[in-house]
NUBATOR-694741 format. One record per residue (C-alpha): residue in three letters; residue number from 1; x, y, z. Coordinates in nm, 2 decimals, padded with zeros to 4 digits, m for minus. Each point is the difference from the previous one (the first is absolute). Layout:
// residues N
('ALA' NUM (X Y Z))
...
This chain:
// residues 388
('UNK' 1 (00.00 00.00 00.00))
('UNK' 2 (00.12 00.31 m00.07))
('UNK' 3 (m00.05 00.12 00.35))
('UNK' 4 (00.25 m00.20 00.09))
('UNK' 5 (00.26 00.26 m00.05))
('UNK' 6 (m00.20 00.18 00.33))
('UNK' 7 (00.12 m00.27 00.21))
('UNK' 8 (00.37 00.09 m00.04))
('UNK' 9 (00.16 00.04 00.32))
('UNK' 10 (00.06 00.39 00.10))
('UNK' 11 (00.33 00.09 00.13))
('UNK' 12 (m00.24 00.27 00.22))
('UNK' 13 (m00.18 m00.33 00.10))
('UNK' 14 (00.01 m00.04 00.40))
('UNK' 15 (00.17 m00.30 00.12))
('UNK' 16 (m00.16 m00.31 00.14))
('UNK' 17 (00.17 00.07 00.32))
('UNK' 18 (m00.12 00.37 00.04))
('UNK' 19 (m00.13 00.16 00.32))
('UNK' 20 (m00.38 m00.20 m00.01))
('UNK' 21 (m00.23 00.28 00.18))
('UNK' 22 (m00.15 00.25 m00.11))
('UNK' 23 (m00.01 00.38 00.25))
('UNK' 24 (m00.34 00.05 00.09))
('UNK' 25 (00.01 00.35 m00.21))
('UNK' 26 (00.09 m00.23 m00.32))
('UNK' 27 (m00.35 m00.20 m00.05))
('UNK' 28 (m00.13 00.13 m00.30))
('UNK' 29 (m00.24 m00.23 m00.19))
('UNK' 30 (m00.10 00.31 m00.23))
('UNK' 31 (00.24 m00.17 m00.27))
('UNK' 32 (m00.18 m00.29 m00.08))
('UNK' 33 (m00.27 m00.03 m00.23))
('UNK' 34 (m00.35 00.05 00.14))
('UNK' 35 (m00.32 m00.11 m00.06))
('UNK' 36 (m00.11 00.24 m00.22))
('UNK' 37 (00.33 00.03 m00.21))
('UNK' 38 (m00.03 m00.37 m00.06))
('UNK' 39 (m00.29 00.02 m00.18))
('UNK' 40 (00.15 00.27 m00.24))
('UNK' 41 (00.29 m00.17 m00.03))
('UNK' 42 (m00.17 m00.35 m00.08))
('UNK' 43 (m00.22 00.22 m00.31))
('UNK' 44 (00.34 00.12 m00.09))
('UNK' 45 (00.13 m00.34 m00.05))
('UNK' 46 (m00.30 m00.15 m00.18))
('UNK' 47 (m00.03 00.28 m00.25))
('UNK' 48 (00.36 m00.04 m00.09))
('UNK' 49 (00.04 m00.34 00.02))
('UNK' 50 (m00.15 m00.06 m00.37))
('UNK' 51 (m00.29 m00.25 00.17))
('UNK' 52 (00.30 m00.20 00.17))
('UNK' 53 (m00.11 00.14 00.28))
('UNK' 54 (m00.36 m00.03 00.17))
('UNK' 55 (m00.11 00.13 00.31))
('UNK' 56 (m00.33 m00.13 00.20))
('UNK' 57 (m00.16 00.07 00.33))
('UNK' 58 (m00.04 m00.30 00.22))
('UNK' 59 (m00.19 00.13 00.29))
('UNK' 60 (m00.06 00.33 00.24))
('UNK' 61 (00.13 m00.01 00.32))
('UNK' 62 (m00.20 00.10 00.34))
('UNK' 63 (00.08 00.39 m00.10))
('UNK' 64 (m00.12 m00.03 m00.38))
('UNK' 65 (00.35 m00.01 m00.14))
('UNK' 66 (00.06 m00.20 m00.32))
('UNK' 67 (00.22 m00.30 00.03))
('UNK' 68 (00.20 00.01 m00.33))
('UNK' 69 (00.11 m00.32 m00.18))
('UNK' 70 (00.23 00.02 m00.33))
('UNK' 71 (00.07 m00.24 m00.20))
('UNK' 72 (00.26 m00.06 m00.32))
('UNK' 73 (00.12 m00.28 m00.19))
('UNK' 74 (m00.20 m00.31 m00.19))
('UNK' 75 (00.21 m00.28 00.15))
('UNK' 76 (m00.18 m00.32 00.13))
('UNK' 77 (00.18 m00.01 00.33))
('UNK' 78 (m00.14 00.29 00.23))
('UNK' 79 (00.26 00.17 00.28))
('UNK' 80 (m00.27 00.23 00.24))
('UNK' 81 (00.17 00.24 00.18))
('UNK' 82 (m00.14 00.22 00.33))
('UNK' 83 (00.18 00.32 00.13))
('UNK' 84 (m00.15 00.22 00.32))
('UNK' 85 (m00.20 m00.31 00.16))
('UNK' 86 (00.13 00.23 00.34))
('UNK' 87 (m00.05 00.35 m00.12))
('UNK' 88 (00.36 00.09 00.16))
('UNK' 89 (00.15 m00.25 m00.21))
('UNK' 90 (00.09 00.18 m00.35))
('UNK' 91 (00.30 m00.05 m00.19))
('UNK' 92 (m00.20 m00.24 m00.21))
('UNK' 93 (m00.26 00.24 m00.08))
('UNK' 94 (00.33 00.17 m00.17))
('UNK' 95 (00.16 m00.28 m00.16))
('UNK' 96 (m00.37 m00.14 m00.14))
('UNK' 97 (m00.06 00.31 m00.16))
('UNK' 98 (00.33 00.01 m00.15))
('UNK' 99 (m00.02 m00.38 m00.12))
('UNK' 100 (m00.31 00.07 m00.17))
('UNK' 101 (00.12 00.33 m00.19))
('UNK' 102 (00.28 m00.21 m00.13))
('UNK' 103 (m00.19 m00.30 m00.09))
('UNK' 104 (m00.25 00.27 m00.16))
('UNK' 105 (00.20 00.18 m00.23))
('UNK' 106 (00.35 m00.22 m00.02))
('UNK' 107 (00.08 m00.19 m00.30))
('UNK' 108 (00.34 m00.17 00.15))
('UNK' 109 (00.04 m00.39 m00.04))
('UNK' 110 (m00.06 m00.04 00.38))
('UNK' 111 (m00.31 00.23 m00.02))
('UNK' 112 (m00.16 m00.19 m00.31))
('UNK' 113 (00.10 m00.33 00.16))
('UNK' 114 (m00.18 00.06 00.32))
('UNK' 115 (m00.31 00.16 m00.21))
('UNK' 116 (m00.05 m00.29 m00.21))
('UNK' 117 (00.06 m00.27 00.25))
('UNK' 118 (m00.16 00.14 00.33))
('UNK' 119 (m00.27 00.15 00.10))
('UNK' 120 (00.09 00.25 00.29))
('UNK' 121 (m00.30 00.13 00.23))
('UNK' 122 (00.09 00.26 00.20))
('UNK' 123 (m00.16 00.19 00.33))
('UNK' 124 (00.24 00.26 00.10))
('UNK' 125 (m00.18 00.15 00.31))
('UNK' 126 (m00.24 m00.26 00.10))
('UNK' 127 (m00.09 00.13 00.32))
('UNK' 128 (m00.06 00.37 m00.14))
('UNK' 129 (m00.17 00.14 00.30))
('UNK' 130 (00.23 m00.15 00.27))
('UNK' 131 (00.30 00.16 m00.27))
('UNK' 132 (m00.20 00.35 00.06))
('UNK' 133 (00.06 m00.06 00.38))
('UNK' 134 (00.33 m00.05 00.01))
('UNK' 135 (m00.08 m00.31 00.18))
('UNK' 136 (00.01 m00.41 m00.03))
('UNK' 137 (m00.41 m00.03 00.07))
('UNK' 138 (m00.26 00.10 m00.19))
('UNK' 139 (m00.26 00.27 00.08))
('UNK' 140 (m00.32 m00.30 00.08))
('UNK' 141 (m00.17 00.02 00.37))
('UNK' 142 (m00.13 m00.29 00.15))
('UNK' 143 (m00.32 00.16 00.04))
('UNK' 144 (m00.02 00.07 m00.41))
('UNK' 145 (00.15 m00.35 m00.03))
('UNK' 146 (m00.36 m00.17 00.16))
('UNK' 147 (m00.19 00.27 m00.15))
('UNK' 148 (00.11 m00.16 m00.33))
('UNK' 149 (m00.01 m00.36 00.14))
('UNK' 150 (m00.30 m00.04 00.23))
('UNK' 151 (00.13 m00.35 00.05))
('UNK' 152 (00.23 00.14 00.20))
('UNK' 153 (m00.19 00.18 00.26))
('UNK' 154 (00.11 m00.11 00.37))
('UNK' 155 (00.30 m00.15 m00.15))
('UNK' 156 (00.35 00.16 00.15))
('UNK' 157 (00.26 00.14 m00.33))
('UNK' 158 (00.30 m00.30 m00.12))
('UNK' 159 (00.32 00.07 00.17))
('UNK' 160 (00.06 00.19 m00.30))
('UNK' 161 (m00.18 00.33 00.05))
('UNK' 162 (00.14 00.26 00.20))
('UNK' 163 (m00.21 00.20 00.26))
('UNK' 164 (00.26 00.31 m00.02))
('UNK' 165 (00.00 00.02 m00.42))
('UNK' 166 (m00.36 m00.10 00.02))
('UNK' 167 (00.11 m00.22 m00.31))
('UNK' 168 (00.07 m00.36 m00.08))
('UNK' 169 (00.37 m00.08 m00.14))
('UNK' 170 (m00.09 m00.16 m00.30))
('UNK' 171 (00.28 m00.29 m00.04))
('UNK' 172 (m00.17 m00.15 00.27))
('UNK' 173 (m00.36 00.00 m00.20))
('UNK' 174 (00.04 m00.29 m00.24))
('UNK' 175 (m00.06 m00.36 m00.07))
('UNK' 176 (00.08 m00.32 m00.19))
('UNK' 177 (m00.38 m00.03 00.02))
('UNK' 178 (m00.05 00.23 m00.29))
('UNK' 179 (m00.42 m00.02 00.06))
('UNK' 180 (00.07 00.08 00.34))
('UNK' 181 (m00.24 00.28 00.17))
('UNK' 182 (00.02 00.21 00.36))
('UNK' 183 (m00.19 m00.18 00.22))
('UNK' 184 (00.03 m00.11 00.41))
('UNK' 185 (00.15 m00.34 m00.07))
('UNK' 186 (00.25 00.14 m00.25))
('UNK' 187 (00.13 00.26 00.28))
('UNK' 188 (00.36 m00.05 00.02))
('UNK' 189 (00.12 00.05 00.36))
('UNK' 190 (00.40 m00.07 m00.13))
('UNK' 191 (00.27 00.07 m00.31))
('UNK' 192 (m00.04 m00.40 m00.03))
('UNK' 193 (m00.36 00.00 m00.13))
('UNK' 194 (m00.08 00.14 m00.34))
('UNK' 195 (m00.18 00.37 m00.01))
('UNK' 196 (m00.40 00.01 m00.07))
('UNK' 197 (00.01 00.28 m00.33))
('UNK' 198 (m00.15 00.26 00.15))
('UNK' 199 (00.17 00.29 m00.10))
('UNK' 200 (m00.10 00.17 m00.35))
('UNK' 201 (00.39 m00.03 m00.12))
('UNK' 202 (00.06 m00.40 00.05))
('UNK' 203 (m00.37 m00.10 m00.18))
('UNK' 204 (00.15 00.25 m00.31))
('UNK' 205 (00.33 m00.21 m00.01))
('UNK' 206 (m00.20 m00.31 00.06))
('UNK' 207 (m00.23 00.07 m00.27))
('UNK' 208 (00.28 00.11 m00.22))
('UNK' 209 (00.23 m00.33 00.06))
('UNK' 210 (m00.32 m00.22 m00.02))
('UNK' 211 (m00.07 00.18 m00.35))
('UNK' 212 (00.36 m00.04 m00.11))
('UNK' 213 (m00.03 m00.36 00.10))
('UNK' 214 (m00.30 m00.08 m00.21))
('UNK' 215 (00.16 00.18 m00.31))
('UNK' 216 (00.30 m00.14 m00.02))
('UNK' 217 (m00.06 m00.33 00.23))
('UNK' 218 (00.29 00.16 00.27))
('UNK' 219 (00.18 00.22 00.15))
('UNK' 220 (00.39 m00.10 m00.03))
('UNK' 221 (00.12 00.26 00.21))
('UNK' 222 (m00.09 00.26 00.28))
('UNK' 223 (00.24 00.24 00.15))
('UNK' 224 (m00.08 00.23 00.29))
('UNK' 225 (00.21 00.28 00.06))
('UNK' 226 (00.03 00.13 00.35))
('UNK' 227 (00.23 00.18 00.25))
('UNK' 228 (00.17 m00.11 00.31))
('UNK' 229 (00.20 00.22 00.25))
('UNK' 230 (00.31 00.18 m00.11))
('UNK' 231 (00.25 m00.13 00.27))
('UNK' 232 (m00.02 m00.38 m00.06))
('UNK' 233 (00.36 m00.15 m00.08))
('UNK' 234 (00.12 m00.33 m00.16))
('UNK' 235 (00.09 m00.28 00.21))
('UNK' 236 (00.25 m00.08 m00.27))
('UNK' 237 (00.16 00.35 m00.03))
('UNK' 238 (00.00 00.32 00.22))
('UNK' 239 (m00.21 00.20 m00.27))
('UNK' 240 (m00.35 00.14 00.02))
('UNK' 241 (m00.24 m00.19 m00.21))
('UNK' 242 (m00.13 00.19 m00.29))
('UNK' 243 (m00.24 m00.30 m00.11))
('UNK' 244 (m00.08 m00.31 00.16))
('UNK' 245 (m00.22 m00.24 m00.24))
('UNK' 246 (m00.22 m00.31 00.16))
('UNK' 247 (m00.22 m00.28 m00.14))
('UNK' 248 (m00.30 m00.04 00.18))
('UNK' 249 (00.02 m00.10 00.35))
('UNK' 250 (m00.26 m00.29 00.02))
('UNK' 251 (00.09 m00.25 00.20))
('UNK' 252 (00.30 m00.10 00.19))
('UNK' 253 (00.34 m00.15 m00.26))
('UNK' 254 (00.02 m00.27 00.22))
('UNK' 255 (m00.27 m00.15 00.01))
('UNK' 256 (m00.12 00.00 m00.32))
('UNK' 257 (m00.34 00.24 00.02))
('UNK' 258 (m00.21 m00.23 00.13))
('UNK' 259 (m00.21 00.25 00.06))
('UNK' 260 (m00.08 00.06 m00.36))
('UNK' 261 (00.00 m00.38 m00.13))
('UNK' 262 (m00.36 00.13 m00.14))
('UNK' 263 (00.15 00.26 m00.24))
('UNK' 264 (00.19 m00.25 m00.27))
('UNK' 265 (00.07 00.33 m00.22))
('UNK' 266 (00.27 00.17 00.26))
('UNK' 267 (00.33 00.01 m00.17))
('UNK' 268 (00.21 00.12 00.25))
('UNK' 269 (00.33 m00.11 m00.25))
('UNK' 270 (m00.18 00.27 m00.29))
('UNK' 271 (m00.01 00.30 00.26))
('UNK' 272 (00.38 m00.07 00.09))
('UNK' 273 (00.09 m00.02 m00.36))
('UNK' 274 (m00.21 00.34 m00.02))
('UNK' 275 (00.17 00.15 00.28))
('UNK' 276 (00.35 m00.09 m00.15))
('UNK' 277 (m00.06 00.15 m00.31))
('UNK' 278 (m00.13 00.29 00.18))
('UNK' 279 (00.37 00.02 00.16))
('UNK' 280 (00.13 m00.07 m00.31))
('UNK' 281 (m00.13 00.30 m00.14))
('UNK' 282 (00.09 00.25 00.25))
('UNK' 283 (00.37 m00.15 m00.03))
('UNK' 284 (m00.01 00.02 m00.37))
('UNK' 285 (m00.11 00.36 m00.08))
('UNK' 286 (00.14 00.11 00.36))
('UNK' 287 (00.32 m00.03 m00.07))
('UNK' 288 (00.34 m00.16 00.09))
('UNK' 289 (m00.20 m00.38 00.01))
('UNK' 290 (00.06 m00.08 00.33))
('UNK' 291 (m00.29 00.10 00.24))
('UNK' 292 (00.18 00.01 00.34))
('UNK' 293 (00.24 00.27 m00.06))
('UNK' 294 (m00.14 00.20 m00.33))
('UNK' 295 (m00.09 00.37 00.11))
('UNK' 296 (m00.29 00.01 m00.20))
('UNK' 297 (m00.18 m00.31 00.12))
('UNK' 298 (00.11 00.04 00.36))
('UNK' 299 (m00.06 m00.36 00.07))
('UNK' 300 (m00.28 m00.22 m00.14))
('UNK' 301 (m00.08 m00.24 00.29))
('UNK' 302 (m00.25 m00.27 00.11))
('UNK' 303 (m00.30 00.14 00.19))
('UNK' 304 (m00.13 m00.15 00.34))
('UNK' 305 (m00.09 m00.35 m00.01))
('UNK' 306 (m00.06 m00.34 00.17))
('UNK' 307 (00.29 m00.07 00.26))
('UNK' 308 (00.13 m00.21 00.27))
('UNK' 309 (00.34 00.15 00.21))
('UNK' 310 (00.12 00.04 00.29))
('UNK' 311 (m00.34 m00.10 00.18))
('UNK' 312 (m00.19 00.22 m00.19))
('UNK' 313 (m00.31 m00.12 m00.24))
('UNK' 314 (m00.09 00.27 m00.22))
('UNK' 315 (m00.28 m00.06 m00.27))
('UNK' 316 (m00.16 00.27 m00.23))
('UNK' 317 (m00.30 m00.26 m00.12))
('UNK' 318 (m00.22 00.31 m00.13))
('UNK' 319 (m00.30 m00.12 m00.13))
('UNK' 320 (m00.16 00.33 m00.08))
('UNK' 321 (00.21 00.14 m00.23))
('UNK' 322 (m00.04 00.04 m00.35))
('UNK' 323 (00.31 m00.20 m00.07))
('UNK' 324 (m00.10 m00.30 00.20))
('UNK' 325 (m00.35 00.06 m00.14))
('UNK' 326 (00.11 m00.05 m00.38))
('UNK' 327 (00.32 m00.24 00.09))
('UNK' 328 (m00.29 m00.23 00.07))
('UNK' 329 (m00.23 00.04 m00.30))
('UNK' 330 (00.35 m00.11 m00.17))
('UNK' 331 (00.17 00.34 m00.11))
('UNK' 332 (00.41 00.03 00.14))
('UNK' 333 (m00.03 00.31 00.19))
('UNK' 334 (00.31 00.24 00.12))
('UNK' 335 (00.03 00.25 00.23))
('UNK' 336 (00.17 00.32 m00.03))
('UNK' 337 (00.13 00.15 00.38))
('UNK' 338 (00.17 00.35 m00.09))
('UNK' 339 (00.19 00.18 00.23))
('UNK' 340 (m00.21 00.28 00.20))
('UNK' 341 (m00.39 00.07 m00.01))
('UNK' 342 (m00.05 00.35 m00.09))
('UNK' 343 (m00.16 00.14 00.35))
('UNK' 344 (00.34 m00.02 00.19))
('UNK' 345 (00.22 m00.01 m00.34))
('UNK' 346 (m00.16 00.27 m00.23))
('UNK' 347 (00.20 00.02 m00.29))
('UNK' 348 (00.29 m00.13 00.04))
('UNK' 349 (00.20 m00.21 m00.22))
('UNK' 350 (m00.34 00.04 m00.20))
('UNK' 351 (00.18 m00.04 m00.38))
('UNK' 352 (00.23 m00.26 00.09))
('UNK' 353 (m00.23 m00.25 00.21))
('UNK' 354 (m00.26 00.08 m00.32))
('UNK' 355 (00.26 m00.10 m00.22))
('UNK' 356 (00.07 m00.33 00.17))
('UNK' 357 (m00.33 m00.07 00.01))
('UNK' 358 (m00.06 00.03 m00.38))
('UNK' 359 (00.31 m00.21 m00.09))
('UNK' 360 (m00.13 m00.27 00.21))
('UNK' 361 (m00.32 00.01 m00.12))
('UNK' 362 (00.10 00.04 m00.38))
('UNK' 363 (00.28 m00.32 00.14))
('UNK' 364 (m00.29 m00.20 00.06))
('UNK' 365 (m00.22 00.10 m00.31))
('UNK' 366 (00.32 m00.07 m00.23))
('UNK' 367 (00.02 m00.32 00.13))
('UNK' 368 (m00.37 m00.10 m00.04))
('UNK' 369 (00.01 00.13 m00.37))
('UNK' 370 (00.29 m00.16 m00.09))
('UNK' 371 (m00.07 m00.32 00.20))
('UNK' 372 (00.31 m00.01 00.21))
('UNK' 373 (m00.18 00.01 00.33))
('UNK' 374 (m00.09 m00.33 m00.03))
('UNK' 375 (00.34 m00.14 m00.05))
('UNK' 376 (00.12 00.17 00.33))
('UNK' 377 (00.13 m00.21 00.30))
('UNK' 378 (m00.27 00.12 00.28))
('UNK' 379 (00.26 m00.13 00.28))
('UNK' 380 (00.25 00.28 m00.15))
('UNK' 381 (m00.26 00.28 00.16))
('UNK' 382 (00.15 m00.11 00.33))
('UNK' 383 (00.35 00.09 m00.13))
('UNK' 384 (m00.15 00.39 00.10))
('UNK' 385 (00.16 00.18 00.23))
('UNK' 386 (m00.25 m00.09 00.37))
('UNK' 387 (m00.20 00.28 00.15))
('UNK' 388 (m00.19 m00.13 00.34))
């Protein structure tokens, strides 16, 4: 793709091993792309994009916003990609939008490739009214959550929803159970048991992966990009982690998911194939090749996951999230974790974490056009650098 070239490492870029807070004076947020900038910017990219591109709204959240989806490429094998799921999360929201102008108006080898042998559906601020607020919830009282749901009357909110925000975080609102409805018995009371679709913004993505399905008879691949905190360090290497990727968390490696012996389609060998080439990508367009010590990358890592050590059980079996969700309907699904949610990190770093989060995604999209992906070792994702 030709914006490739963007990912070039900076010699102005700051190191991996840079001071990781922020001064409370230094939080802006006013640099990223808000909600109604998004939508000009999306008609921007349609009307150049010579009918590559297509935009579509999926849903309205609680506030009335308009939950984009865009979409580009004629491919059989569909990568669906969600930015802003926490509205505080949002250098994906930056590197969807410029993805999609690329794949739009490109004609490089790499862009024609991944036009003609994806299709890419992409959300960049999925959580549009939580992204307003600066904030991981969204803006959806309990009381306007029964008014909507009678079913629920009497019933106390999921773990999930937050009496403070007055909002449910939405990764927590999904399920395998893709007919699943909000009702008492599907109250979860734990990040175990899967979410009950209650919020306006899961049911849209639901609706749109369900849709997807039925088109094209799957979805090979769904990547959620998030934020972590901006002090976490690799257990490998004394750098800060700049992005930590993860397969879903279902179950413990040990014993085998028994948990999930219903769900045949998990492919927990795809999402680690998936998450490599993700890494793949960041080291290729991020410079030097080797993601421990280049500036630019900062260290690509392994996220959080199942572990045994030193006494110490530690399982992230997350049965809510949209991840886990789609894992089990059969899609390999990768997490992005990205150095610093923008509340307490404003701006910073913004065009280089951006960048790294484009090259991984184009890393993974290259690879699923080209078919490579598939031929990946999936034990060669723990060859990462460690971050938990």
């Amino acid at each position: 793709m030709c914006a490739v070239t963007l990912f070039a490492p900076s010699s102005a870029a700051e190191n991996g091993n840079a001071n990781c807070e922020n001064l409370p004076g230094n939080r802006s947020a006013s640099g990223w792309t808000n909600y109604e900038e998004l939508g000009k910017q999306l008609a921007q990219i349609e009307a150049t994009s010579h009918g590559r591109v297509d935009v579509d709204v999926i849903g309205q959240s609680q506030r009335g916003r308009d939950i984009y989806a865009a979409r580009v490429g004629t491919g059989d094998r569909v990568l669906l990609i969600t930015s802003e799921i926490h509205g505080n999360e949002k250098t994906g929201t930056e590197a969807l939008l410029s993805m999609l102008k690329t794949l739009g108006s490109s004609g490089s080898p790499q862009a024609q490739l991944i036009r003609e042998n994806l299709t890419v559906v992409a959300v960049p601020k999925f959580n549009p009214d939580a992204a307003e607020l600066n904030r991981r919830q969204n803006d959806f009282p309990w009381s306007e959550a029964v008014e909507k749901f009678p079913q629920l009357a009497g019933t106390n909110p999921p773990y999930y929803y937050s009496n403070g925000a007055q909002g449910f975080d939405v990764n927590r609102d999904f399920s395998a159970d893709l007919t699943a409805e909000p009702s008492p018995a599907t109250r979860p009371s734990n990040e175990t048991l899967p979410g009950m679709f209650v919020t306006n913004e899961s049911r849209a993505l639901r609706d749109l992966y369900v849709d997807l399905r039925n088109e094209f008879g799957k979805v090979d691949t769904y990547v959620d990009l998030h934020h972590m905190g901006p002090c976490s360090q690799n257990n490998d290497s004394d750098q800060y982690v700049t992005v930590a990727l993860d397969f879903p968390p279902l179950g413990s490696e040990i014993d085998g998911n028994p948990r999930y012996a219903d769900w045949p389609l998990l492919d927990q060998d795809s999402s680690r194939r998936h998450a490599l080439a993700a890494a793949q990508g960041m080291i290729q367009h991020g410079g030097n090749g080797n993601a421990q010590n280049s500036p630019f990358v900062g260290g690509v890592s392994q996220y959080v996951h199942y572990q045994v050590a030193d006494g110490y059980s530690f399982d992230r079996d997350y049965a809510g999230q949209a991840r886990s969700a789609f894992a089990l309907n059969g899609s390999a699904t990768v997490l992005f974790e990205v150095r610093g949610q923008s509340h307490a990190w404003g701006q910073k770093q913004k065009g280089q974490l951006t960048a790294a989060v484009e090259a991984g995604i184009v890393g993974i999209a290259e690879r699923m056009a080209d078919g490579s992906v598939d031929n990946l070792n999936h034990t060669d994702f723990y060859q990462l650098p460690k971050y938990w």
